[in-house]
C-alpha positions as CSV (number, residue, x, y, z in Angstrom):
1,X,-0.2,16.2,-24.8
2,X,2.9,16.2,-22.7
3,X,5.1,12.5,-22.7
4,X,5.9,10.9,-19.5
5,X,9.2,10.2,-18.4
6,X,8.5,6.6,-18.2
7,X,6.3,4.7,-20.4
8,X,5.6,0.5,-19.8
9,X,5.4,-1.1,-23.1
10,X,2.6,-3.7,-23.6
11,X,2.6,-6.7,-22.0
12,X,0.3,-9.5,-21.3
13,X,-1.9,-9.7,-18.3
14,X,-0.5,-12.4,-16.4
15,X,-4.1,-14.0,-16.0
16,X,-4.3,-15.0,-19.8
17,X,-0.5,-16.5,-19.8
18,X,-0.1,-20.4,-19.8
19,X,2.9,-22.0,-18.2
20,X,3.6,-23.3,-21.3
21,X,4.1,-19.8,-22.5
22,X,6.5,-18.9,-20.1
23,X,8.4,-22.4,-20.2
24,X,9.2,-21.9,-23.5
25,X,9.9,-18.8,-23.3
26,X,12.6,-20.0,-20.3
27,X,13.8,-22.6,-22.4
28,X,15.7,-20.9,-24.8
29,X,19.4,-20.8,-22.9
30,X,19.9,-16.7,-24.0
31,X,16.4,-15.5,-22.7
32,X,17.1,-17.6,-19.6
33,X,20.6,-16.1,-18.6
34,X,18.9,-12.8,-19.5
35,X,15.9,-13.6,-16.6
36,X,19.2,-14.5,-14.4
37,X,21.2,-11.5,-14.9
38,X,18.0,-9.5,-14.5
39,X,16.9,-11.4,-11.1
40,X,20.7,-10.0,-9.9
41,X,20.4,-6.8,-11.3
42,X,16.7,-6.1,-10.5
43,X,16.9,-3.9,-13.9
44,X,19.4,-3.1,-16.6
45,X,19.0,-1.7,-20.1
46,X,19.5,-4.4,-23.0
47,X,23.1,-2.5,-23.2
48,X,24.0,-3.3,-19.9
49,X,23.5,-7.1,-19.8
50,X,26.7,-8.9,-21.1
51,X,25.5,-11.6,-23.0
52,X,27.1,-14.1,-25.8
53,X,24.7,-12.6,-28.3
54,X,24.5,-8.8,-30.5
55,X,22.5,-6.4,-29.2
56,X,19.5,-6.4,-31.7
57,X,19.4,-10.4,-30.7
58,X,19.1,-9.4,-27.0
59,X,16.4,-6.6,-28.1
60,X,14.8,-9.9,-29.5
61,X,15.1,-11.9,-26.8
62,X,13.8,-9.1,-24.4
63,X,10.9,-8.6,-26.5
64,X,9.9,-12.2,-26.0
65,X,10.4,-12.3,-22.4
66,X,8.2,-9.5,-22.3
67,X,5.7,-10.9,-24.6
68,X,5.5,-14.0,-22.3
69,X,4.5,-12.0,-19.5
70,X,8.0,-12.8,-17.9
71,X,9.5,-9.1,-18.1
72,X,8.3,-5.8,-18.2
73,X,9.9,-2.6,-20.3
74,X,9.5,0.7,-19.7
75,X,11.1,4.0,-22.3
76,X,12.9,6.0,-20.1
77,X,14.2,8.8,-22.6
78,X,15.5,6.9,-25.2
79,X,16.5,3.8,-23.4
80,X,14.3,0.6,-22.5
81,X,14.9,-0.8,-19.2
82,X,13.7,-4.3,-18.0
83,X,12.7,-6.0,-15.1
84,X,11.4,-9.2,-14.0
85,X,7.8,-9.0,-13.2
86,X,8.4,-11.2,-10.1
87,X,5.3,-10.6,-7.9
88,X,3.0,-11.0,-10.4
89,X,4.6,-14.0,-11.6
90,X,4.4,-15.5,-7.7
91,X,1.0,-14.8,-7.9
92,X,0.3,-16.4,-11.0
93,X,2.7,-19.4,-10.9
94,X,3.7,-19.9,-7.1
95,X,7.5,-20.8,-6.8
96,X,7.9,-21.4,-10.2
97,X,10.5,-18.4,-10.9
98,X,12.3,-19.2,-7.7
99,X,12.7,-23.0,-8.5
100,X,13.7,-21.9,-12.0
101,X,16.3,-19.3,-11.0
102,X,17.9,-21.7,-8.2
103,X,18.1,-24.3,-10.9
104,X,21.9,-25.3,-11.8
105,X,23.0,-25.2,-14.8
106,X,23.0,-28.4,-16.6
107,X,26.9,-29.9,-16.7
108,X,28.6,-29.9,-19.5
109,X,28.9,-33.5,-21.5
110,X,32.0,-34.7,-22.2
111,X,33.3,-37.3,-24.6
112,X,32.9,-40.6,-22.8
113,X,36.3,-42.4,-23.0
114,X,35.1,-46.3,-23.2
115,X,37.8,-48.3,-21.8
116,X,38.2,-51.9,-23.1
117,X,35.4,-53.4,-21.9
118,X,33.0,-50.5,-22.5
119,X,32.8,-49.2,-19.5
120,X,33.9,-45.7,-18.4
């Protein structure tokens, strides 16, 4: 039997996924920049995306993602590329990706300074 090029690695079909699933799965702050660098990329090997984390943790995270229904892996040779499985998810969870994505960032908190009467 002759291998293809490409192979997809299993992933859910989007019709069994709860939101809940992919929330979670968007909560963690790692596998959300990785969603983000992915949306601006369209694809990248876990190599590629520069991340705060070790490699093996982003294989982790991607696996996840993926497991969530969120992403979708294919082998290419020896490498596993990712990709956001964005159509699907529009189908399945209208504007949810794009409100997610177009989210800011939460600000950083900063040491409240009281003055003397305890206000800022």
């Amino acid at each position: 039997m002759r291998m293809t090029e490409e192979t997809r690695l299993p992933q859910p079909d989007l019709a069994t996924v709860e939101i809940g699933t992919v929330l979670n799965a968007l909560a963690d702050p790692v596998r959300l920049q990785i969603v983000r660098l992915l949306d601006t990329a369209g694809e990248a090997p876990c190599g590629a995306l520069e991340l705060p984390v070790g490699r093996s943790t982003v294989s982790h995270h991607l696996r996840t993602l993926r497991e969530s229904g969120l992403v979708e892996t294919h082998l290419r040779g020896n490498t596993r590329v990712s990709r956001i499985r964005r159509e699907e998810l529009e189908r399945r969870f209208p504007g949810l990706l794009t409100s997610i994505l177009g989210a800011a960032p939460a600000a950083r908190q900063e040491t409240a300074v009281l003055d003397g009467e305890g206000e800022r």
